[in-house]
C-alpha positions in Angstrom: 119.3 108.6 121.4 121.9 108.5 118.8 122.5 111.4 116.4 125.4 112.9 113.7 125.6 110.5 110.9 128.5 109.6 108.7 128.0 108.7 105.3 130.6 106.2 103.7 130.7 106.6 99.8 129.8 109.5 97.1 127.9 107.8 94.2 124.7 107.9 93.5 123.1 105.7 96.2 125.1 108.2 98.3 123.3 111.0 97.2 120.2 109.7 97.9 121.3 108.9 101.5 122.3 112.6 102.0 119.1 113.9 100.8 117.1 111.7 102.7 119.5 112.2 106.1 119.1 116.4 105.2 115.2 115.8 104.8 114.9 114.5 108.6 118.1 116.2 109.9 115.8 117.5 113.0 116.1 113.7 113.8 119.7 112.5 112.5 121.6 115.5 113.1 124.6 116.4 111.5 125.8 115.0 108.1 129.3 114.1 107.0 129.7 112.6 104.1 133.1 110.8 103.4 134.9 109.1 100.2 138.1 108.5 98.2 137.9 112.2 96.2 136.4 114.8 98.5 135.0 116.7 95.6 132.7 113.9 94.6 131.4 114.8 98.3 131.5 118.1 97.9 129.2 117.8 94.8 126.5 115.9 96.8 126.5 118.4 99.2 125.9 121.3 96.8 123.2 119.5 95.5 121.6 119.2 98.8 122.0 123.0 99.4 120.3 123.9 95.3 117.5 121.5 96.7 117.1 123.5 99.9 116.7 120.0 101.7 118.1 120.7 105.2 114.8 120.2 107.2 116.2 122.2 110.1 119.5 124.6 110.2 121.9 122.2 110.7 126.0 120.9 109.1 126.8 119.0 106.2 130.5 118.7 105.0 132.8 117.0 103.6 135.7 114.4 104.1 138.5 112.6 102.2 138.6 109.2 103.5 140.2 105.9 102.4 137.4 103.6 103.6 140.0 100.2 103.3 141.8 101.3 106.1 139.9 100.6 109.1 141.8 103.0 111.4 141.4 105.6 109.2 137.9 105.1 109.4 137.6 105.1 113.2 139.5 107.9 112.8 137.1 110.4 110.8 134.3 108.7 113.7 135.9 110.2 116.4 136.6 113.4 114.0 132.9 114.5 113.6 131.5 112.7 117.0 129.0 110.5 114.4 127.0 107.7 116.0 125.5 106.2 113.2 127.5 105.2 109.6 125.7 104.3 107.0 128.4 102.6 104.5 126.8 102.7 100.9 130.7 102.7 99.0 131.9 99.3 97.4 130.9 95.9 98.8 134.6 95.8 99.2 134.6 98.1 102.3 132.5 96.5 104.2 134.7 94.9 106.9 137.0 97.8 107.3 134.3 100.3 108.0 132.7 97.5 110.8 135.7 97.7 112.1 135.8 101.2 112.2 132.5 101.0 114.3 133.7 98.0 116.7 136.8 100.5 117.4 134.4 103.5 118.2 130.7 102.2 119.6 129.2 104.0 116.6 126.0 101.6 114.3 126.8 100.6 111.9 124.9 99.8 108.8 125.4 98.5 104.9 123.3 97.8 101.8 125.3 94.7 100.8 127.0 91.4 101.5 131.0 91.9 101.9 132.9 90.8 98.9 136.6 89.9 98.8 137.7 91.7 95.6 140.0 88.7 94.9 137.3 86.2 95.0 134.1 85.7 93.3 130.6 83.9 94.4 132.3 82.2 97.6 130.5 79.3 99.3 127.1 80.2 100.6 126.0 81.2 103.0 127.9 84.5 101.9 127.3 86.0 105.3 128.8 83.5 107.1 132.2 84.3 105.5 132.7 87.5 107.0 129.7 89.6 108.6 128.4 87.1 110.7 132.1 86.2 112.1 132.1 89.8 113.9 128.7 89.4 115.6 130.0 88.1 119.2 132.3 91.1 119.1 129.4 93.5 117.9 127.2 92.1 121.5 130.1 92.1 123.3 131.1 96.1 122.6 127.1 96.8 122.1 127.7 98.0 118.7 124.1 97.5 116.3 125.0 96.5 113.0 122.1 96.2 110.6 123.4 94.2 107.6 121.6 94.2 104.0 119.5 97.3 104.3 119.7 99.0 101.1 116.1 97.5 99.2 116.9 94.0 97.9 118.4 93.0 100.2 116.4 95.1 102.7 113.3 95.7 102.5 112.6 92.7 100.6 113.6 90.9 104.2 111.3 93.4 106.0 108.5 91.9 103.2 109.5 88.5 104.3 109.2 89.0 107.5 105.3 90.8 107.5 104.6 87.5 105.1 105.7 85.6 108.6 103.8 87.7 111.0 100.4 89.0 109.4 100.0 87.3 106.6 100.9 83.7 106.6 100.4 80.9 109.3 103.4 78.9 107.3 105.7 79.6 105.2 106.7 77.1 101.9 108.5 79.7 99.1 109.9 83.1 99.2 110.2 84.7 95.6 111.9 87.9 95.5 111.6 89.5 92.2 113.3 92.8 91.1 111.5 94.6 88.0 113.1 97.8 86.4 111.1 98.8 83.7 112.6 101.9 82.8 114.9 103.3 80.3 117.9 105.5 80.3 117.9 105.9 76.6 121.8 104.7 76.4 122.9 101.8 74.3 124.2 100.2 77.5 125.0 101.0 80.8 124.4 99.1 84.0 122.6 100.8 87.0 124.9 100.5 89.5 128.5 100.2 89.9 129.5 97.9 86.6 132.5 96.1 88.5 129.8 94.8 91.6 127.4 94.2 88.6 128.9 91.7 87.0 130.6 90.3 89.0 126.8 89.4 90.9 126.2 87.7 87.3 129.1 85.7 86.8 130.0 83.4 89.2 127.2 80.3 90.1 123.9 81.0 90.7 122.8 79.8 94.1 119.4 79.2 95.4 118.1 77.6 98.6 115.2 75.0 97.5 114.9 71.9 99.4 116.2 72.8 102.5 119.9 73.1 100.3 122.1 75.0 98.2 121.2 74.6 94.7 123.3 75.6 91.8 122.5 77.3 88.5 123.9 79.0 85.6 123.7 82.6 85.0 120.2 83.2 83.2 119.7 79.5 82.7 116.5 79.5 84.7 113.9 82.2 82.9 110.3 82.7 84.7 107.7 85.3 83.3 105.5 87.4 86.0 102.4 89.2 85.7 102.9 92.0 87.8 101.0 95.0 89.1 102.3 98.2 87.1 104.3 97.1 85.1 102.7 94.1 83.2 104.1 91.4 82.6 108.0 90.1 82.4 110.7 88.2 81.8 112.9 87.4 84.6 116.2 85.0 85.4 116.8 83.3 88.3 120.0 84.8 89.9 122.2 84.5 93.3 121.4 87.7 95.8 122.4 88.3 99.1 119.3 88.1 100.7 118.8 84.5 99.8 121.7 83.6 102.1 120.2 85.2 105.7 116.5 84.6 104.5 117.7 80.7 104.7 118.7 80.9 108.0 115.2 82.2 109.5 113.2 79.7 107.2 115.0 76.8 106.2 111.8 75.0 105.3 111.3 76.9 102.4 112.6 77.4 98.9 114.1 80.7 98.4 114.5 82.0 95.1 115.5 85.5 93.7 114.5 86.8 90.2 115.4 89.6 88.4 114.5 91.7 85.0 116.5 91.5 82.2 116.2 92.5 78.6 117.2 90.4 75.7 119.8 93.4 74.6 121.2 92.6 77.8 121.5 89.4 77.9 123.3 89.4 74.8 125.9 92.1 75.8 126.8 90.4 79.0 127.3 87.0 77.0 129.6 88.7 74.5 131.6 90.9 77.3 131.9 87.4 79.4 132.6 85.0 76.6 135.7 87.6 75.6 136.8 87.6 78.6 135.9 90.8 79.3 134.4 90.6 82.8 137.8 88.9 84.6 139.0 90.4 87.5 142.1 88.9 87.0 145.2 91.4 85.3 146.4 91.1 81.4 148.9 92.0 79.8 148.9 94.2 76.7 151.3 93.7 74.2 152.9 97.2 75.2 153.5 95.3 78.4 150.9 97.6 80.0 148.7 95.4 82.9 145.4 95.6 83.3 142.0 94.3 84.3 139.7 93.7 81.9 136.7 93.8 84.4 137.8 97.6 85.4 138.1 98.5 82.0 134.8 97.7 80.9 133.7 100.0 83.8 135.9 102.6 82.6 134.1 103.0 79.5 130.6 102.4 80.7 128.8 105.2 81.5 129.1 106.3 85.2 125.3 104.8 86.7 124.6 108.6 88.3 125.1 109.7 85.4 122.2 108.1 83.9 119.2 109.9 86.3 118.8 113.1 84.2 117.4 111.1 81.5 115.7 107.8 82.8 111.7 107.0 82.4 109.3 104.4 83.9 109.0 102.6 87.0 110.2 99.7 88.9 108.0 96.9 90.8 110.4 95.1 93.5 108.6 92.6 96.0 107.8 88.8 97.5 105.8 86.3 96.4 105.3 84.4 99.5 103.3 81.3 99.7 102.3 78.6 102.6 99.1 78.1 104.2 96.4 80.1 106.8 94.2 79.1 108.5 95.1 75.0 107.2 94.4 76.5 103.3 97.2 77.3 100.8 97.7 80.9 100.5 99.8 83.5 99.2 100.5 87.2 99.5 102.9 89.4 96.9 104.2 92.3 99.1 105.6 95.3 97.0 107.0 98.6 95.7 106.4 100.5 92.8 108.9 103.8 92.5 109.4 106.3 89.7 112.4 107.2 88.1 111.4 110.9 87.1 109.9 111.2 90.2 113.0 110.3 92.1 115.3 112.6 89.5 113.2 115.2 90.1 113.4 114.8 94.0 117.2 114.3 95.0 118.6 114.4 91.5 119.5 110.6 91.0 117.3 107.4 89.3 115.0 105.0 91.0 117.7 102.4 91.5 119.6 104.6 93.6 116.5 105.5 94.9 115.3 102.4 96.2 118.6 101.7 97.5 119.0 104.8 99.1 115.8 105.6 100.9 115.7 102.3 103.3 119.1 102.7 105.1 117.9 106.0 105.9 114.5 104.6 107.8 117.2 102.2 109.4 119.0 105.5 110.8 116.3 107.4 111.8 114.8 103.9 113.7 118.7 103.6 115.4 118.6 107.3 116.9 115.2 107.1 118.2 115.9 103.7 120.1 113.5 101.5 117.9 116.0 99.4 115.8 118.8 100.4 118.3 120.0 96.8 119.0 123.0 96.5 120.5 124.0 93.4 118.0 124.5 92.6 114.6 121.0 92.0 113.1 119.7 91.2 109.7 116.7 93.1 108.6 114.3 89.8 109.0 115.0 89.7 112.5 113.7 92.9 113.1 110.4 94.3 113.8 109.5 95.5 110.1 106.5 97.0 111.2 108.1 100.9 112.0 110.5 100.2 109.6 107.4 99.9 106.6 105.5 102.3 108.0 108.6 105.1 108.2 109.5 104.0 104.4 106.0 105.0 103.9 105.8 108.1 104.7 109.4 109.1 103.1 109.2 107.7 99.8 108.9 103.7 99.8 105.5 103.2 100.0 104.7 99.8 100.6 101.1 97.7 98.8 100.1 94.0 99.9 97.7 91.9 96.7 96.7 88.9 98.5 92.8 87.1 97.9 91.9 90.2 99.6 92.7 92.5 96.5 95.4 95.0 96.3 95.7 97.6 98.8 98.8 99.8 100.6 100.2 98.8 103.6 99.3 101.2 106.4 100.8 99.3 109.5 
């Protein structure tokens, strides 16, 4: 059994993580949580303590860590004895904290695809490019690493995956569609880091349909839902990790990722982009000063944790999976609905962090009692989703199934 878990980052998705790991610390152990400015770690933790949610007696502290340099991070490892890491900091970190695991034995576990901060929207698959290089050397030292298991991507593989085993005797599409219909009451603001943000929204988009790539524009493709909850909406087509491993287990079917956006934000992200305002690449002012316009966009926009005091409504996040059973076409949408309010009021961050936060936490507690505890890099498809649903049920993800049967939860 593993135990002592290391959390990698301080934002909001953070927070949730260290609630969550304090909630079922009789399983987990202890909790370090590690970033770039201690004090940002040092304010998760005292909201932790002011939320009483240590389920038994047990540590929680705090560590100053540069999470690019990979022998720093095996470093802190060895430092608090952690088995399990669970990186939630910038997409940027991810193959310097794998390495840090490789080095040590510890699990390793992220909520994103890598990205190369000097490139943007590489050539699918994505994973290829770096995660999936490192997984002879994860079977070799017996090192599990769980990639993508934040919610989308995530659970959203674990939906995919029930589709194939209970629900479905074939498999044709897999549309994954991400709703937030909630409101921070802010002009603008995006609800996650702004510099990962857009730069998801402004390279190609990619989807797998016809057993290829396919390549799109950035809300060039618009589809409108009729959803459980929250009624109906207007979604865009857009590239998303999971699309790139959920190709590899079911290359017969088109795969398709969809998400929710306003017209107010649509028309701000056109503006910043047509500017020039969402480069990566360094200016120079005419006081010879350089910078990058993309970070100071971010700069200005409001920090995303910032924005849980004050957000309302709900979010709907699932697949629409069809094929056949039985020789008939058939279909089943497999979903989440979370609260933002509810989650504020919780662990004191919004239901995006939320959702994000919650499922890498199920991974944890399924790596230190054995279940999920691989020995190899593993995407979330490729594992049994079945504890995996069931724990997110009972800690705050509760999954519902509306098939020809009606709509009903998902009780395992």
């Amino acid at each position: 059994m593993k135990r002592d878990v290391l959390i990698i980052g301080a934002g909001g998705v953070a927070q949730v993580v260290a609630h969550k790991c304090a909630q079922n610390n009789d399983v987990l152990g202890d909790i370090h949580i590690a970033s770039r400015t201690k004090a940002k770690c040092g304010a998760i933790i005292a909201t932790v303590h002011a939320k009483g949610a240590l389920k038994v007696p047990g540590r929680i502290e705090a560590h100053a860590l540069d999470a690019m340099d990979a022998g720093a991070v095996a470093a802190l490892i060895r430092e608090t004895g952690a088995q399990i890491v669970i990186n939630v900091g910038s997409a940027f970190v991810n193959m310097t904290v794998l390495e840090g695991c490789l080095a040590t034995g510890a699990a390793y576990m992220d909520t994103a695809i890598h990205e190369d901060p000097a490139k943007i929207c590489e050539t699918p698959p994505w994973y290829a490019n770096y995660e999936w290089k490192r997984a002879d050397r994860c079977r070799a030292a017996g090192v599990t690493a769980v990639l993508g298991v934040g919610f989308d991507p995530g659970v959203v593989n674990a939906y995919a995956r029930l589709a194939e085993d209970r629900f479905l005797d074939t498999i044709d599409s897999i549309d994954i569609i991400d709703i937030n219909a909630g409101s921070h009451g802010r002009w603008f603001a995006t609800n996650f880091d702004p510099e990962i943000n857009f730069r998801e929204f402004t390279g190609v988009v990619w989807s797998w349909q016809g057993g290829a790539w396919r390549q799109n524009r950035m809300f060039e493709v618009p589809r409108d839902w009729d959803l459980p909850v929250v009624g109906r909406q207007r979604t865009y087509m857009t590239g998303h990790d999971e699309i790139h491993s959920l190709s590899r287990r079911y290359p017969q079917a088109d795969i398709r990722f969809w998400m929710g956006f306003s017209d107010h934000y649509v028309n701000v992200f056109t503006v910043l982009k047509n500017l020039g305002l969402l480069s990566e690449r360094p200016v120079r002012t005419a006081e010879g000063q350089e910078v990058v316009p993309l970070k100071v966009v971010k700069a200005v926009l409001p920090d995303p944790a910032s924005l849980a005091p004050d957000y309302t409504g709900k979010t709907c996040i699932g697949d629409l999976v069809k094929g056949t059973k039985d020789g008939k076409p058939a279909e089943v949408f497999i979903y989440n609905i979370s609260d933002h309010r509810e989650a504020f009021e919780e662990v004191g961050s919004q239901g995006i962090s939320y959702t994000a936060g919650v499922p890498p936490v199920a991974a944890a507690m399924l790596i230190a009692d054995g279940t999920w505890d691989v020995g190899e890099m593993r995407n979330v498809e490729d594992l049994d989703p079945v504890p995996f649903l069931k724990l997110l049920n009972r800690i705050g993800l509760p999954t519902r199934v509306r098939d020809a049967a009606g709509d009903r939860p998902f009780e395992g």
